[in-house]
C-alpha positions, 0 to 999 in steps of 0.5 A: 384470515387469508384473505386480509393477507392476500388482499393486504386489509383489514376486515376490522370496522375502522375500514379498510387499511393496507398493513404492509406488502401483501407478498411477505410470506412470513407475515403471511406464516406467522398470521399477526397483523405487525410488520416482519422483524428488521432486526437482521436488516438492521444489524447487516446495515450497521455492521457494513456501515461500521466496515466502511468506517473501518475501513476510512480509518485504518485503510484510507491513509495507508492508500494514500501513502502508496498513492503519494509514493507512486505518483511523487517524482520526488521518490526517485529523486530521494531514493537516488539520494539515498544509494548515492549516500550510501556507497560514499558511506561504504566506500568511506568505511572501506578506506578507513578498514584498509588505512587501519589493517596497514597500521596494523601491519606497519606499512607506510605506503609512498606517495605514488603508491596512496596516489594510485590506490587514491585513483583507484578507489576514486574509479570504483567509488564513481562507478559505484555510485553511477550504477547505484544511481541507474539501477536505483532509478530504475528499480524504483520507476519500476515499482512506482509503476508496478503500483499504479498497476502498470507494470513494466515489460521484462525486456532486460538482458541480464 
């Protein structure tokens, strides 16, 4: 019986036939004449297979979000849009909050007076949407490049 596994034939009168790799041991240890069991072959091969369709279906398309999100120039460009539109929007509730505390209060301001909280408003509304603009900038370039694995150097001084 070893010798038709070493030599990998049969002794059976149809002649001589190669049943399989003469060096699988466990054929060799079970003594039969089929070839070993596939079946844990098998069931690793469908589970990777059924991963990587997994993986198409559910991690594919949100890869190629953060791919477009990094890559697009239109993402700085809407974000600074959107800072931009929220400091009016702050700064638009903030006049109607201080016009309602001074009704409240019974105070008409004169016209030099509105003229110069006017100013005054205007400068820091501009100022504000100035930096919400850089640092909007700046922070999203940074994280865009931080995606695509390049991130920028902590150089700033503040």
């Amino acid at each position: 019986m070893a010798s038709k596994w070493l030599t990998g034939h049969s002794d059976s009168a149809k002649g001589s036939q190669k049943l399989w790799d003469p060096l699988d041991i466990r054929g060799m240890i079970r003594g039969d004449q089929t070839p070993p069991d596939m079946t844990a072959q098998n069931t690793f091969a469908a589970l990777t297979r059924q991963q990587w369709d997994d993986y198409l279906r559910n991690y594919i398309p949100i890869e190629n979000e953060l791919i477009n999100y990094a890559t697009n120039p239109q993402t700085v460009q809407d974000a600074v849009m959107n800072a931009r539109a929220d400091v009016g929007r702050s700064f638009d509730a903030q006049q109607g909050m201080q016009a309602r505390r001074l009704r409240g209060l019974g105070i008409d301001l004169a016209p030099d007076e509105q003229a110069s909280v006017n100013r005054q408003t205007g400068l820091a509304r501009s100022l504000a949407d100035v930096s919400a603009a850089n640092l909007t900038t700046e922070r999203v370039q940074d994280r865009q490049q931080s995606m695509l694995g390049n991130p920028a150097p902590n150089i700033r001084s503040s």
